[in-house]
N, CA, C and O of each residue as an XYZ file, in Angstrom:
604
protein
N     131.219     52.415    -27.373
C     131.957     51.558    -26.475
C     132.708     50.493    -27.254
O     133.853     50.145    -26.970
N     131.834     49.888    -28.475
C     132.971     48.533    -28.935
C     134.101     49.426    -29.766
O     135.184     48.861    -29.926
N     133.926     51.027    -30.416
C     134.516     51.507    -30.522
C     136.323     51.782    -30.433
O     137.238     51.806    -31.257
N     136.174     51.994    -28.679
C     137.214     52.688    -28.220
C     138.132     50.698    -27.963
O     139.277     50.266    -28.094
N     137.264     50.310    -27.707
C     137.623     48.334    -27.587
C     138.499     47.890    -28.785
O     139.523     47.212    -28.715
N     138.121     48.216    -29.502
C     138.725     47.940    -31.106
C     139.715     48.528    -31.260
O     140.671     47.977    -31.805
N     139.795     50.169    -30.705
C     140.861     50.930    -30.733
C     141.798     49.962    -30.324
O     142.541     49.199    -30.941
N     141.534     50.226    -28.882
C     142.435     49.165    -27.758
C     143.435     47.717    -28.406
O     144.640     47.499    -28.534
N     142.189     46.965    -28.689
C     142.744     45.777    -29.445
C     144.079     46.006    -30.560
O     145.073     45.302    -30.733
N     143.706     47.137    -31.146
C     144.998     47.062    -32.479
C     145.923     47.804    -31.670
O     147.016     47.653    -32.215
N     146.033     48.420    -30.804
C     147.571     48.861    -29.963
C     148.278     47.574    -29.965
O     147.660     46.517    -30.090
N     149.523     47.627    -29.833
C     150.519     46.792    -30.084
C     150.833     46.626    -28.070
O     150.602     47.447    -27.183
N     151.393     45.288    -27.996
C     151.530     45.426    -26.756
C     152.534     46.441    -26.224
O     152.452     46.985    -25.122
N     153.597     46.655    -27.231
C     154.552     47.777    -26.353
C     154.076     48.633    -26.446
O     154.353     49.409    -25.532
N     152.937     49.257    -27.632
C     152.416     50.287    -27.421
C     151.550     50.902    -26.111
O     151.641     52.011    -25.585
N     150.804     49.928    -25.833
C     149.792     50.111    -24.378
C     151.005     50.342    -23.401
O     151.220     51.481    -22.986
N     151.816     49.266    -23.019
C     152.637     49.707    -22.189
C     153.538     50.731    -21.830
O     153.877     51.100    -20.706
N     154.077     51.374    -23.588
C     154.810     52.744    -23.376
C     153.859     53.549    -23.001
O     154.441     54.232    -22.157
N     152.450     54.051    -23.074
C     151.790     55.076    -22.611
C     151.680     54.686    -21.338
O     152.703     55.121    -20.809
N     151.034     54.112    -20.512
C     151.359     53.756    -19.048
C     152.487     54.069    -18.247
O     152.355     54.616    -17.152
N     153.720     53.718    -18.782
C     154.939     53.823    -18.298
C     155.210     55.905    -18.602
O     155.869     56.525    -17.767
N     154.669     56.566    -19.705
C     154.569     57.314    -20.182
C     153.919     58.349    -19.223
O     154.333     59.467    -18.917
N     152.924     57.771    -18.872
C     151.884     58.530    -18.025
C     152.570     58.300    -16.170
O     152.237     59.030    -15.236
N     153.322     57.391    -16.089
C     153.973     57.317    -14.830
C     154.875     57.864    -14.239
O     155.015     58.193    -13.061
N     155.833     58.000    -15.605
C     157.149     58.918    -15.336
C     156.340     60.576    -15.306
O     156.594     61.601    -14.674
N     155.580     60.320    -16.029
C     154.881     62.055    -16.112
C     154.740     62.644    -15.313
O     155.194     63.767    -15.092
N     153.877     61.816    -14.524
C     153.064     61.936    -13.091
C     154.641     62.325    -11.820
O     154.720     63.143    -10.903
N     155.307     61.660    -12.170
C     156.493     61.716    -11.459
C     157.714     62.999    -11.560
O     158.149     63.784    -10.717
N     157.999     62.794    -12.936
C     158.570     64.094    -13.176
C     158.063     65.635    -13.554
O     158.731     66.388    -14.262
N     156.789     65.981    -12.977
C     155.723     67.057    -13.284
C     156.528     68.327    -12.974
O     156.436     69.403    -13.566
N     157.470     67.968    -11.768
C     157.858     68.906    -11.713
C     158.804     69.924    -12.885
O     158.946     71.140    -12.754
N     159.356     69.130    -13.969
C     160.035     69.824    -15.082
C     159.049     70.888    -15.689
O     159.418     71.873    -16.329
N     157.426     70.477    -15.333
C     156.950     71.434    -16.354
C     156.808     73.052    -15.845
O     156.097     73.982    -16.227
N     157.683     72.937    -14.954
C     157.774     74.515    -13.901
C     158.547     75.263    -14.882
O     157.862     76.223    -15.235
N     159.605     75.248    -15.444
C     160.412     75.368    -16.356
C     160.364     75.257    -17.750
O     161.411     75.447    -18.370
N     159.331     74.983    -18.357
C     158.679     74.731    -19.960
C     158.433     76.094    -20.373
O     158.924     76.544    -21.408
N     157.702     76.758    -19.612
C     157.883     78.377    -20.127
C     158.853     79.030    -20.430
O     158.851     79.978    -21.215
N     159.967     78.505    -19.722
C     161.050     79.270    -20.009
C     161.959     78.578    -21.311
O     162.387     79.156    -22.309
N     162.081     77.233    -20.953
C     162.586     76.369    -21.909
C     162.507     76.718    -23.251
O     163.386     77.069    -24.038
N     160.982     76.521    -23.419
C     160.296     76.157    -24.566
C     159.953     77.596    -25.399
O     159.500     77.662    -26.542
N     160.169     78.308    -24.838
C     160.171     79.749    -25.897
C     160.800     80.112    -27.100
O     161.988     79.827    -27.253
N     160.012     80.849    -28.193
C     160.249     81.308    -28.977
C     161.769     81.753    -29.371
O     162.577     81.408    -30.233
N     161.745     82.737    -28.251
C     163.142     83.504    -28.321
C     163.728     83.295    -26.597
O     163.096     83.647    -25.601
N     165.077     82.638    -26.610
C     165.036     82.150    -25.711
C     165.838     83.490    -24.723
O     166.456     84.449    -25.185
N     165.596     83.187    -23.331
C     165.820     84.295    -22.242
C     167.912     84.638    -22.249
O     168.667     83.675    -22.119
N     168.464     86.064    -22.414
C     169.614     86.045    -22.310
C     170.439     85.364    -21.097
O     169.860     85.151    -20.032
N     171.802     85.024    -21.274
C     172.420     84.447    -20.286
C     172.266     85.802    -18.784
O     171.869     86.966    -18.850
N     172.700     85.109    -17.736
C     172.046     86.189    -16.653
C     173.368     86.003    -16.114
O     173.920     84.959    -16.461
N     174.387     87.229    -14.887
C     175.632     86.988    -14.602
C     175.515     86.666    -13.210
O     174.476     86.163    -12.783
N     176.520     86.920    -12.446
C     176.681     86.895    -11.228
C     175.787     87.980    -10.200
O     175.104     87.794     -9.193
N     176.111     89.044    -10.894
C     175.537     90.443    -10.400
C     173.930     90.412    -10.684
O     173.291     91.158     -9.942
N     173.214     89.707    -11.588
C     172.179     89.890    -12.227
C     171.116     88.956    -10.815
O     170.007     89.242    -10.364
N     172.077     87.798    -10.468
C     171.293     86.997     -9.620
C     171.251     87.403     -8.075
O     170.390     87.075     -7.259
N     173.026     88.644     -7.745
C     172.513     89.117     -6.359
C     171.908     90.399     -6.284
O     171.824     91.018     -5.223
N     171.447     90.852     -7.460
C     170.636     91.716     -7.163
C     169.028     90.749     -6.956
O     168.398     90.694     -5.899
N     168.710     90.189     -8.022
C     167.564     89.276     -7.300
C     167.622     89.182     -5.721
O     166.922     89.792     -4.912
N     168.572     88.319     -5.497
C     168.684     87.993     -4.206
C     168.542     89.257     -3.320
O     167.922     88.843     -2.341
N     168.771     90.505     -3.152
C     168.823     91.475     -2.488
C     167.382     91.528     -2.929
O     166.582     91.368     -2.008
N     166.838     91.728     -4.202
C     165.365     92.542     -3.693
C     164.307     91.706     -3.742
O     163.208     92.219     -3.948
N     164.421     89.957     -3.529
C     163.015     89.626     -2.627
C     163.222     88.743     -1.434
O     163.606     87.575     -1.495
N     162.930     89.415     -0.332
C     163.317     88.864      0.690
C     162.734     87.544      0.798
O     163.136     86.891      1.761
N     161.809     86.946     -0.025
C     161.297     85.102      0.241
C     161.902     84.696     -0.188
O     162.550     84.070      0.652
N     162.405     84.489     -1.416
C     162.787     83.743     -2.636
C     164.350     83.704     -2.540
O     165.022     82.736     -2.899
N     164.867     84.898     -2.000
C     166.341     85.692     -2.241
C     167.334     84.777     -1.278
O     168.441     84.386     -1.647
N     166.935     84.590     -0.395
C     167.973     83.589      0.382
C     167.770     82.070      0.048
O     168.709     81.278      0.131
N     166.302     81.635     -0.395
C     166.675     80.501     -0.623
C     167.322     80.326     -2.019
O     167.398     79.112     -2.210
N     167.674     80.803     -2.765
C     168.308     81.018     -3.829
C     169.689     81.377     -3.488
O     170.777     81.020     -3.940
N     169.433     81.960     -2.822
C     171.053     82.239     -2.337
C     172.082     80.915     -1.621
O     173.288     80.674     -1.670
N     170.821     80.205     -0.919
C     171.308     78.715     -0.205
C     171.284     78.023     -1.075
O     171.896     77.043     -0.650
N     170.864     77.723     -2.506
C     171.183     76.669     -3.548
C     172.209     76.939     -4.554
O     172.686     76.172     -5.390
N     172.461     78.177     -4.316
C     173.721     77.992     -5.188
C     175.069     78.244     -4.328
O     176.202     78.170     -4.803
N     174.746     78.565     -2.935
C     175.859     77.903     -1.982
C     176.055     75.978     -1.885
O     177.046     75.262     -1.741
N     174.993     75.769     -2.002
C     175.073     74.228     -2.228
C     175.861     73.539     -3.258
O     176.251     72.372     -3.228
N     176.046     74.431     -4.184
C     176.674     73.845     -5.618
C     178.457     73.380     -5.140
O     179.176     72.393     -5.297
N     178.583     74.739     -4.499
C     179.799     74.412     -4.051
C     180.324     73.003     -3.002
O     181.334     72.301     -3.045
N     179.274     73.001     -2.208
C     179.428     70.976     -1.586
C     179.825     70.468     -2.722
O     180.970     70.215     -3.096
N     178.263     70.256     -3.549
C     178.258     69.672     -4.623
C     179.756     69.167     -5.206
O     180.370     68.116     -5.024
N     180.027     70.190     -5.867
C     181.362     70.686     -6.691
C     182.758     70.401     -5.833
O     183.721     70.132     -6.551
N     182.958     70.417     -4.687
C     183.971     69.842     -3.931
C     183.797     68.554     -3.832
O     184.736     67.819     -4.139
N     182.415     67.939     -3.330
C     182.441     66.580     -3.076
C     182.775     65.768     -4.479
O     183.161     64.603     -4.386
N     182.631     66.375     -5.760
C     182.788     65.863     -6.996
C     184.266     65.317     -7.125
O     184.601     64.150     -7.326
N     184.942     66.249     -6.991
C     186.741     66.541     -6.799
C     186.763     65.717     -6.417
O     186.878     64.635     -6.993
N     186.631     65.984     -5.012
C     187.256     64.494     -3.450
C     187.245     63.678     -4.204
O     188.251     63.141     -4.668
N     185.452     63.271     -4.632
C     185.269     61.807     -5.207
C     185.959     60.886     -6.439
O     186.116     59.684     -6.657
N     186.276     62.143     -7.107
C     186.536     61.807     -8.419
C     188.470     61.229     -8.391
O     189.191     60.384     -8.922
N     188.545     62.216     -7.522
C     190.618     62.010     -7.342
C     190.467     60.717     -6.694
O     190.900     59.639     -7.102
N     189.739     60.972     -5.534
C     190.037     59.529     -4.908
C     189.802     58.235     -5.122
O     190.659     57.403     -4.825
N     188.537     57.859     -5.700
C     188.459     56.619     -6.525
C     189.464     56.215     -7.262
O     190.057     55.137     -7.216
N     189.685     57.394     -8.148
C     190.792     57.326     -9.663
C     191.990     56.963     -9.135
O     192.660     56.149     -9.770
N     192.406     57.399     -8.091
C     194.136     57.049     -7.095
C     194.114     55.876     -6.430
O     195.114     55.309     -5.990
N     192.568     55.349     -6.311
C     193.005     53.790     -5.658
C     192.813     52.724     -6.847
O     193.459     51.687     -6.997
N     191.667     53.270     -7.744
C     191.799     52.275     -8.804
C     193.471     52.293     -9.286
O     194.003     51.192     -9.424
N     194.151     53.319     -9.495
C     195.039     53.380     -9.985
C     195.904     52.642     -9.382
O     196.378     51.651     -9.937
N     196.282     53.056     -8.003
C     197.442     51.787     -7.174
C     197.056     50.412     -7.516
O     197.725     49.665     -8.231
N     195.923     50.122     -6.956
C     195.818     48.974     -7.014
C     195.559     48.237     -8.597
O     195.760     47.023     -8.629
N     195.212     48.775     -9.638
C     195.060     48.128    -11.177
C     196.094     48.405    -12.070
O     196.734     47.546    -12.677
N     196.240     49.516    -12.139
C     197.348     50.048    -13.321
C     196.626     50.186    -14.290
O     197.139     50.813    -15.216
N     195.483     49.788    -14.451
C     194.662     49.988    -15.487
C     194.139     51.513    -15.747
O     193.405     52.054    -14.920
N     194.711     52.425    -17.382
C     193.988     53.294    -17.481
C     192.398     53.682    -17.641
O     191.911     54.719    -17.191
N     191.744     52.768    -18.288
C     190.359     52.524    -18.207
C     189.655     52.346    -17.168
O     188.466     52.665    -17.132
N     190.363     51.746    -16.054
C     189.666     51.750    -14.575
C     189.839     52.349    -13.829
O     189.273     52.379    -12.736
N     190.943     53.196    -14.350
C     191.003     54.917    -13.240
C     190.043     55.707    -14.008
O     189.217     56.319    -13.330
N     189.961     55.845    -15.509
C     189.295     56.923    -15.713
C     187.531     56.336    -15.618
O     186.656     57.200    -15.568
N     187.178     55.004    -15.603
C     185.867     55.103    -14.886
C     185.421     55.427    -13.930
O     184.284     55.885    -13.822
N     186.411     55.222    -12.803
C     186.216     55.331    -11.235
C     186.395     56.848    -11.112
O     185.811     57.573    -10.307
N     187.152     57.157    -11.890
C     187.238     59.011    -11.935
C     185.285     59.591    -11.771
O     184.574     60.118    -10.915
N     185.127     59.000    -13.367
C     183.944     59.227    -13.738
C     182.605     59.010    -12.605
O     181.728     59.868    -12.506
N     182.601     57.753    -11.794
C     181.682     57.168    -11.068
C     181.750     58.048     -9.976
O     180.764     58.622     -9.514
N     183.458     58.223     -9.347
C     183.572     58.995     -8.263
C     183.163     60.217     -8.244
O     182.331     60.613     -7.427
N     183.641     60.877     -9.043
C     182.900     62.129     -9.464
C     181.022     62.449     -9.428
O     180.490     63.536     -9.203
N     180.524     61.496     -9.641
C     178.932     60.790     -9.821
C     178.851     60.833     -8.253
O     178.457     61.922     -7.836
N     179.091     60.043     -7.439
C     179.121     59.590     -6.005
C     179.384     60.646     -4.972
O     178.962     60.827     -3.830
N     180.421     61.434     -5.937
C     181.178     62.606     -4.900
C     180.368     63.619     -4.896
O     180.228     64.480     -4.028
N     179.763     63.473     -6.034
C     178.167     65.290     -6.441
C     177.436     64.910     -5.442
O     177.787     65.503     -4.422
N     176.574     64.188     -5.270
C     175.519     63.040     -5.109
C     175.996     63.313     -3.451
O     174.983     63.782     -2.932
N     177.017     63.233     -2.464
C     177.292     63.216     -1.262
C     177.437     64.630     -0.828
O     177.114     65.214      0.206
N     177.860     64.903     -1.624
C     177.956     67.045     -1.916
C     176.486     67.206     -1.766
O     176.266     67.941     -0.803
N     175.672     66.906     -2.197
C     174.559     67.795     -2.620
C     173.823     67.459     -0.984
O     173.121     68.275     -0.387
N     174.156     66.176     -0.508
C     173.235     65.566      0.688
C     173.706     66.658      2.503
O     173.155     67.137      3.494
N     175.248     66.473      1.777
C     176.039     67.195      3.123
C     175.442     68.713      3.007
O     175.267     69.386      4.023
N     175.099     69.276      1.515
C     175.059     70.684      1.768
C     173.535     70.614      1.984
O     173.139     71.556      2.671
N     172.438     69.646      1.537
C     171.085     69.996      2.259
C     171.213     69.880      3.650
O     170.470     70.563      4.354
N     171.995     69.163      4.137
C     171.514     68.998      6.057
C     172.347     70.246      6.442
O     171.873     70.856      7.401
N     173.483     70.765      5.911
C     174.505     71.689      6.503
C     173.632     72.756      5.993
O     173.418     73.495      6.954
N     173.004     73.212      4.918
C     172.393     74.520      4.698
C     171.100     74.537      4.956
O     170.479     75.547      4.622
N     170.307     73.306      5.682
C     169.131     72.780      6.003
C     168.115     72.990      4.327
O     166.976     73.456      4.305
N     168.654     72.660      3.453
C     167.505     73.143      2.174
C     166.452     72.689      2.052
O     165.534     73.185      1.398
N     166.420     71.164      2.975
C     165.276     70.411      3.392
C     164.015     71.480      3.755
O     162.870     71.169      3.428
N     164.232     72.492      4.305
C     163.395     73.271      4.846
C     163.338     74.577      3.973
O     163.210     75.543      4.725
N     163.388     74.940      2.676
C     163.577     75.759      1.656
C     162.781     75.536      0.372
O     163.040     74.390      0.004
N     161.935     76.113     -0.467
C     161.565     75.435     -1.590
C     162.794     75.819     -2.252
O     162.785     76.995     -1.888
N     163.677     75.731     -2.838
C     164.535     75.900     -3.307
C     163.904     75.755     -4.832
O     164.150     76.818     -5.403
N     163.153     74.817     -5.760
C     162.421     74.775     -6.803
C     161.623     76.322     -7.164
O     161.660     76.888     -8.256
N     161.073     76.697     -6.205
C     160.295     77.963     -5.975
C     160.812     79.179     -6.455
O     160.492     79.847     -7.438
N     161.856     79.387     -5.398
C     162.805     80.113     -5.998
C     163.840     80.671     -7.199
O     164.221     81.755     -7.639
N     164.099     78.930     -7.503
C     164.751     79.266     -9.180
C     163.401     79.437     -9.779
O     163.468     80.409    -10.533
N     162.566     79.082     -9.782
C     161.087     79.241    -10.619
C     160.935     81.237    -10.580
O     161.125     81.990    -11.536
N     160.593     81.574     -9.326
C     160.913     83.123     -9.392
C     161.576     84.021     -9.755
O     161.227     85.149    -10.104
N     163.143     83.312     -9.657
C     164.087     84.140    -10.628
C     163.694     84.342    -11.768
O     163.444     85.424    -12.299
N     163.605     83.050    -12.292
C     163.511     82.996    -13.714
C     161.981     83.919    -14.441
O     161.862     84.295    -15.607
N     161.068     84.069    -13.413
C     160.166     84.812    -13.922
C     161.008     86.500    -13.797
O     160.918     87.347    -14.686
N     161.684     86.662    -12.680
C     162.150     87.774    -12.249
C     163.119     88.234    -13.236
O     163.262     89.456    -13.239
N     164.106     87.320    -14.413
C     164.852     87.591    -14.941
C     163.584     87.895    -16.264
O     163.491     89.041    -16.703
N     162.739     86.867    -16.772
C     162.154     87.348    -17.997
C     161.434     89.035    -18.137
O     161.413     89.927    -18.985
N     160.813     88.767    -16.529
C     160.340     90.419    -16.402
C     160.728     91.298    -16.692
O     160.142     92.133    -17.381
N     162.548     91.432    -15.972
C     163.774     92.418    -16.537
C     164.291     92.479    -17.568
O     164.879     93.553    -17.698
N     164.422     91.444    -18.915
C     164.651     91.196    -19.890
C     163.694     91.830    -20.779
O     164.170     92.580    -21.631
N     162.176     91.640    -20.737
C     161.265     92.141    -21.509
C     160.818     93.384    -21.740
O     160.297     93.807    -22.772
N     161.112     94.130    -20.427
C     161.294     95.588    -19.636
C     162.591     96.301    -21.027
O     162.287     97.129    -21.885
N     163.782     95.750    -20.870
C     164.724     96.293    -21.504
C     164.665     95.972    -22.984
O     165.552     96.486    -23.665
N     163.797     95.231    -23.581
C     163.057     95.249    -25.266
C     162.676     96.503    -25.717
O     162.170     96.631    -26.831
């Protein structure tokens, strides 16, 4: 016990605190470690095409549509980016003249415009009600399966 105390004592104060903060975000972002298998491999998994993902989608009927509804989502996404991004950039622009403050507001809008994309396409494609995580998690086992098959 005076042991692990002593330990304690010579940690530095930012030290104690980065593991805490360490262990918080962890706890929080757990979900990345769904994806470490795939990540973190040896030899990493080939690029997969268009065709590669609707055949997934055709042969599992759980997984296959909600996969199919998240990468219909991209497209909100990806429009609302546009909108956002032109339109900020065209009023900073009238109103500043400043090139630096169109191309931030480009940047931010673009940020703002994903971000409103992604919200319009969960209530419009209801994804709220989808694991959508699940699904890319299955592909990706579904793609290593087919990949390892053809070794």
């Amino acid at each position: 016990m005076g042991e692990s105390s002593a330990t304690e004592s010579q940690k530095s104060f930012f030290k104690k605190h980065w593991e805490g903060y360490k262990e918080f975000w962890g706890e929080r972002f757990s979900f990345l470690e769904n994806y470490t298998k795939f990540t973190k491999r040896d030899k990493p998994l080939p690029s997969w095409s268009s065709s590669d993902v609707e055949e997934f989608i055709a042969t599992d009927p759980v997984h296959g549509p909600a996969l199919k509804s998240a990468r219909e989502a991209v497209n909100f996404a990806v429009t609302g980016s546009v909108i956002g991004a032109v339109s900020t950039a065209g009023v900073a622009w009238k109103y500043s003249r400043s090139l630096h403050g169109a191309g931030l507001s480009f940047a931010a809008g673009a940020v703002f415009g994903w971000t409103f994309g992604q919200e319009i396409a969960n209530h419009w494609l209801q994804l709220y009600r989808l694991d959508t995580l699940a699904a890319q998690t299955k592909f990706m086992e579904w793609w290593e399966r087919k990949n390892e098959g053809r070794s």
